[in-house]
C-alpha positions as CSV (number, residue, x, y, z in Angstrom):
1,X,278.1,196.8,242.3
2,X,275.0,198.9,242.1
3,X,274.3,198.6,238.4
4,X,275.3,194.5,238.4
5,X,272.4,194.2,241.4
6,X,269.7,195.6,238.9
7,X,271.1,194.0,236.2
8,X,270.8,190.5,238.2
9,X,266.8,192.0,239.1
10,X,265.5,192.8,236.0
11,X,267.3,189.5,234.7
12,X,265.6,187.4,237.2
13,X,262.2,188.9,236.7
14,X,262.6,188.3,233.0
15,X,263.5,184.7,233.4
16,X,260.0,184.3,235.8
17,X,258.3,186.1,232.7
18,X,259.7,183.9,230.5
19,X,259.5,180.9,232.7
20,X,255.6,181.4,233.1
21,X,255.4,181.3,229.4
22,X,257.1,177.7,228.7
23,X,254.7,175.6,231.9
24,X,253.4,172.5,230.1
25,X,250.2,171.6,231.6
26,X,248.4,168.4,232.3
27,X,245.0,168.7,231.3
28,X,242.2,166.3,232.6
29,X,241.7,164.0,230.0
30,X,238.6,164.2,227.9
31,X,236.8,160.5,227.2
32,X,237.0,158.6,223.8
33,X,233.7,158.2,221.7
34,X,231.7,154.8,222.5
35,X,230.8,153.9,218.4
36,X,227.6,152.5,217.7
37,X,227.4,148.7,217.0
38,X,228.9,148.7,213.0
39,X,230.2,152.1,213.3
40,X,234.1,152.4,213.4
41,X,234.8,156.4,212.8
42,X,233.4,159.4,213.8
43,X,234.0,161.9,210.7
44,X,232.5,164.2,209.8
45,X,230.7,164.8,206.2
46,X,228.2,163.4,203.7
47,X,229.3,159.4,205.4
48,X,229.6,160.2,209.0
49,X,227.9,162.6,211.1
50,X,226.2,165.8,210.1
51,X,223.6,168.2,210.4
52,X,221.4,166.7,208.2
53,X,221.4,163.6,210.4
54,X,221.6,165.2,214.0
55,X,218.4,163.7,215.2
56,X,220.3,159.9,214.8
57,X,223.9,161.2,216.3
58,X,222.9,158.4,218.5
59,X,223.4,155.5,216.0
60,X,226.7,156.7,215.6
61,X,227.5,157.2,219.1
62,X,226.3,155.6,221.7
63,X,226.8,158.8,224.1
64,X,224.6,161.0,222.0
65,X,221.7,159.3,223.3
66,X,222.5,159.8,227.4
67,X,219.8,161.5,229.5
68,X,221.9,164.8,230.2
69,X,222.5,165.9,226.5
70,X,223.0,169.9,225.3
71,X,221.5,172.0,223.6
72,X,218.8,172.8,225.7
73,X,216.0,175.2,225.9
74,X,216.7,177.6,229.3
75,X,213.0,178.0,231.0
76,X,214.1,181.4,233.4
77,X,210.9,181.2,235.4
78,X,212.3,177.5,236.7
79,X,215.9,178.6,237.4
80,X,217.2,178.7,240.6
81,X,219.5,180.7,242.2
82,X,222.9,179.8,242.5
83,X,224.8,179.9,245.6
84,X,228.5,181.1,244.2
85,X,228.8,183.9,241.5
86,X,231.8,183.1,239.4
87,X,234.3,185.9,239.1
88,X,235.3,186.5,235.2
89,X,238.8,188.1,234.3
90,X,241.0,186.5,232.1
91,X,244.5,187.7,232.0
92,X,245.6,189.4,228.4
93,X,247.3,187.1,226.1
94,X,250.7,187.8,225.7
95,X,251.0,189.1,222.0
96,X,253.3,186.1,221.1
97,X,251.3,183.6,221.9
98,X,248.7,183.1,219.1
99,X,245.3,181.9,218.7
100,X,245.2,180.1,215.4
101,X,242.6,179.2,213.4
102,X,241.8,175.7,213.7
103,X,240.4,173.1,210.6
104,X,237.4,172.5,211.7
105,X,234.6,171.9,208.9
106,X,231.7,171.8,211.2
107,X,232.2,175.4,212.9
108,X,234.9,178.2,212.7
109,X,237.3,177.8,215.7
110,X,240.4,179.4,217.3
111,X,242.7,177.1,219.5
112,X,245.2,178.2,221.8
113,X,245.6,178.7,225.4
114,X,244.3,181.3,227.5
115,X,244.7,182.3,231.4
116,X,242.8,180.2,234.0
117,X,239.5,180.9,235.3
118,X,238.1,179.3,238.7
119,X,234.2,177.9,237.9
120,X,232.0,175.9,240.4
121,X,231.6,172.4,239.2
122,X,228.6,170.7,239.1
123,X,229.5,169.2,243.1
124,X,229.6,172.3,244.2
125,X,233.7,171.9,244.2
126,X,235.5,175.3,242.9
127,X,237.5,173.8,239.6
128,X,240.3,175.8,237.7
129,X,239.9,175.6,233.9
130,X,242.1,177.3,231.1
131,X,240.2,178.6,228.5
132,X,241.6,176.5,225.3
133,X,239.4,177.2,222.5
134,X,236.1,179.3,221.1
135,X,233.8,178.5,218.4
136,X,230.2,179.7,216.7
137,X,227.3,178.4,215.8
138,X,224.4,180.0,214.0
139,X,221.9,180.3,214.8
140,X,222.4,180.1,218.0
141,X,221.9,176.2,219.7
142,X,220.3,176.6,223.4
143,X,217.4,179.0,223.4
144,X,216.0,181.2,226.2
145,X,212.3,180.7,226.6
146,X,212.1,179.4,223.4
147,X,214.0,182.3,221.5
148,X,216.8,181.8,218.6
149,X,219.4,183.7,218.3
150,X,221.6,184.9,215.5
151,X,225.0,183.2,216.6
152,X,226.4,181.5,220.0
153,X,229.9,181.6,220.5
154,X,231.0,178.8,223.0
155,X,234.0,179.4,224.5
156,X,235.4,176.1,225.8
157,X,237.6,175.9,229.2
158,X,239.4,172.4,230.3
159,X,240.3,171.4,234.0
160,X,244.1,170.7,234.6
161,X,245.9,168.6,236.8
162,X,248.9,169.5,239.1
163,X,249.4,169.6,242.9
164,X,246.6,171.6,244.0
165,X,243.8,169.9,242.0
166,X,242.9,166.0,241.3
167,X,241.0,165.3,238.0
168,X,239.3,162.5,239.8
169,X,237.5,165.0,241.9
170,X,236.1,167.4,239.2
171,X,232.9,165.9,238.1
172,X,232.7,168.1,234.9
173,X,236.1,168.3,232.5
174,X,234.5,171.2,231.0
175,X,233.2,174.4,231.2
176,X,231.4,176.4,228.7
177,X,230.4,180.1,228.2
178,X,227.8,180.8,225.8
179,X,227.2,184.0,224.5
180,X,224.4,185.0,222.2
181,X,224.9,187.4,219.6
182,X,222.0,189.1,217.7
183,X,222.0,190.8,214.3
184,X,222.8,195.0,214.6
185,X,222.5,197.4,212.1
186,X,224.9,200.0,214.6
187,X,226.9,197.3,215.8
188,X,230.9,198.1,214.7
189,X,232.6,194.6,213.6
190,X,235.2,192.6,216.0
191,X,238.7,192.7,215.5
192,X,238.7,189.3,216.8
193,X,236.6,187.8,213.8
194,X,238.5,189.3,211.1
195,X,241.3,187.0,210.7
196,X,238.8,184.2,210.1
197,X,238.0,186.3,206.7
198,X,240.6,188.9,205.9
199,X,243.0,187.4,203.3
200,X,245.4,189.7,204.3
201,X,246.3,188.2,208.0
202,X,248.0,184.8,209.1
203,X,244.5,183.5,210.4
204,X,246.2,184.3,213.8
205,X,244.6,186.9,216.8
206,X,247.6,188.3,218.2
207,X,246.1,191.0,219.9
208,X,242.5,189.5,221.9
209,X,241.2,190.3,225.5
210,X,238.3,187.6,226.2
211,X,237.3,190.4,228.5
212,X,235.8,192.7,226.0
213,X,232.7,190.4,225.3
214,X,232.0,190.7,229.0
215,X,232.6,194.4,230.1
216,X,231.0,195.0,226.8
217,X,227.5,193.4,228.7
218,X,225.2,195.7,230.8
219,X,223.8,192.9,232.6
220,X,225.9,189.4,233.2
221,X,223.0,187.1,234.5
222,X,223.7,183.5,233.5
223,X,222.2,180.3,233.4
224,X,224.3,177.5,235.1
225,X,223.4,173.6,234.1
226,X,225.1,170.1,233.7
227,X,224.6,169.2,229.9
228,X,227.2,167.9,227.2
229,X,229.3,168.7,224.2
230,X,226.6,169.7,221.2
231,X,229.0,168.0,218.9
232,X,230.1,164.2,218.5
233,X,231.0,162.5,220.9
234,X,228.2,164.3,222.4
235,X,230.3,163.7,226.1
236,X,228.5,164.5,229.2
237,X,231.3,166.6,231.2
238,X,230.3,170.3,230.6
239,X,229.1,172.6,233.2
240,X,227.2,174.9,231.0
241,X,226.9,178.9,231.7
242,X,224.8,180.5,228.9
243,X,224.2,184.4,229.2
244,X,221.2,186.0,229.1
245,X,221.9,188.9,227.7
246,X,222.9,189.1,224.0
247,X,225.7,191.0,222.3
248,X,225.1,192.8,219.1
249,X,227.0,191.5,215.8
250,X,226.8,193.5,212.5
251,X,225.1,192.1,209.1
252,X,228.4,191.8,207.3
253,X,230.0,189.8,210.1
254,X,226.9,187.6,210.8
255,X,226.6,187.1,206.7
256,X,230.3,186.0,207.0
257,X,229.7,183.6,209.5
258,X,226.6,182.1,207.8
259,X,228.2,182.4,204.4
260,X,230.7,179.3,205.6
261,X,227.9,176.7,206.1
262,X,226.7,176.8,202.3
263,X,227.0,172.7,201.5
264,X,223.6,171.9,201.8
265,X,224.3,168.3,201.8
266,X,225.7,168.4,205.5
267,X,224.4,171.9,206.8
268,X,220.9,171.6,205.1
269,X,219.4,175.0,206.1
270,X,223.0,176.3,205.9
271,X,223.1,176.0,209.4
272,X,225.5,174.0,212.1
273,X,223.0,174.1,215.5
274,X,221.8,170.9,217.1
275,X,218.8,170.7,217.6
276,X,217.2,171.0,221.4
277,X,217.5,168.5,224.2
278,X,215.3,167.2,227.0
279,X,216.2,168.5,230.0
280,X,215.1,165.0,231.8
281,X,215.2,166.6,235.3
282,X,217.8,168.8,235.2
283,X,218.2,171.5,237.2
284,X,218.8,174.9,235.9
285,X,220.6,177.6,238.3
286,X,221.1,181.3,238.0
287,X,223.6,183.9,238.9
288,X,225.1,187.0,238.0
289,X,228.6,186.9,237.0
290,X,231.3,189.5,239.0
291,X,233.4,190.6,236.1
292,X,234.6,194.3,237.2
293,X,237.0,194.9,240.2
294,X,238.7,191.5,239.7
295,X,242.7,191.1,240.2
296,X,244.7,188.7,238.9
297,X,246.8,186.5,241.5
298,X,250.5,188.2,240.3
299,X,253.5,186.3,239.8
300,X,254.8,186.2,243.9
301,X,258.7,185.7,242.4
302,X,258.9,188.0,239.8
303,X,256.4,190.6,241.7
304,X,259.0,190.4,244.6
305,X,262.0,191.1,242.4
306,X,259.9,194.1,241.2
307,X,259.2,195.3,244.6
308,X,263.2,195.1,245.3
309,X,263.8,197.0,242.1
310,X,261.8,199.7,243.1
311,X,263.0,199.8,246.7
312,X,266.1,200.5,245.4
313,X,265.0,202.9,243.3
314,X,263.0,204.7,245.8
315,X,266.0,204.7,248.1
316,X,268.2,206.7,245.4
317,X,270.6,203.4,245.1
318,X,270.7,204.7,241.5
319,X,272.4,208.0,242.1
């Protein structure tokens, strides 16, 4: 009777492992592009949008052209600081759930879904997001008084809608990390960025802790502002958090990245970076990310069954 009690355990925690794996979630919708007058797609290449064109995304779309666009340039001495630090731990991806490389052929990007992350939104409200894909840009598109740098990653978090959140209270659908990278002679290369450019993997990162680009930071001060996506439709729903300090990327990899954005026709200085935005008022707050000594919420079901199973264990039930 013992042995069929632990059996039924372990099974049950199993099933909430499993069961944790298959939730489907809503995600707050993201709005469609408002074309230009005569404009009826919003492709990208040689006939639609570019980088050669960037300065007139706005005669494509109407929304490139709003007051609270992004890139911008991050002015420290005018920040702010902010009120609530945001706590920053991801859980680890399970190894069979992919990221995969996604076609994109104005940036490289992974796409797949990550744990959930609570952000402040731009009312102050305290939003949960799932972290759903990352991309790069080089160089880098905002700047920090004024300074370029190699390559910004952006990695892009959506809100989600179940019973304890309403997307028609979360002002911004998005949230944004940005992390600057800058070229390193010492730097090792990331794990994460081979599959982009090995020809001997799937394209897939089985094995990725978002994590490491934080713990790997000595100082996690960030700039917090209201801005937009930096590629068409240009949307305004992203709170942005950009981080001051920047991570070191070797040569090789940087060339690698670089080496993709070669058609001069649409990436005329071989480079995919909008360029910089009026600010228009905005504010700009500061803060300093908590990203060590952070626990994830566990699974209350399965963690239960656990604590049961060792119960019994501790109680020599096995003997």
């Amino acid at each position: 009777m013992i042995f069929i009690l632990i059996l039924s355990i372990i099974s049950q925690i199993l099933c909430e492992q499993t069961h944790e794996e298959e939730i489907k979630r809503d995600y707050c919708q993201l709005p469609d592009a408002v074309l230009a007058d005569g404009v009826s797609a919003t492709d990208f290449g040689t006939t639609g949008w570019n980088y050669a064109n960037a300065n007139n995304w706005d005669e494509i779309v109407v929304t490139c052209g709003g007051s609270f666009q992004s890139p911008i340039d991050i002015l420290t001495s005018s920040a702010t600081q902010e009120a609530i630090q945001p706590k920053i731990h991801y859980k680890n991806k399970a190894s069979d759930v992919a990221y995969e490389e996604a076609n994109k052929p104005y940036t490289k990007e992974y796409e797949g879904e990550y744990s959930e992350i609570d952000v402040t939104d731009a009312s102050g409200l305290i939003v949960r997001y799932y972290a759903k894909q990352f991309h790069i840009h080089t160089p880098s598109e905002h700047t920090i008084d004024g300074k370029y740098y190699d390559l910004e990653i952006h990695f892009v978090h959506q809100a989600i809608q179940d019973e304890q959140q309403d997307c028609n209270k979360v002002k911004n659908t998005l949230t944004v990390f940005g992390l600057m990278f800058t070229e390193s002679a010492s730097a090792s290369d990331y794990e994460v960025f081979k599959p982009w450019f090995d020809q001997n993997v799937t394209g897939e990162v089985e094995s990725f802790d978002l994590n490491d680009f934080f713990q790997k930071m000595t100082d996690t001060t960030y700039y917090h502002y209201n801005g937009s996506l930096t590629t068409l439709p240009c949307s305004q729903i992203v709170n942005w958090i950009v981080f001051y300090q920047a991570l070191p990327i070797s040569p090789s990899q940087l060339n690698q990245f670089r080496s993709t954005f070669t058609d001069s026709t649409v990436f005329p200085l071989k480079q995919n970076n909008r360029p910089i935005q009026h600010l228009n008022g905005r504010k700009i707050l500061k803060g300093t990310a908590i990203t060590t000594g952070v626990a994830e919420i566990p699974n209350l079901e399965a963690s239960y069954a656990f604590l049961v199973l060792v119960t019994l264990v501790m109680n020599g039930l096995f003997l």
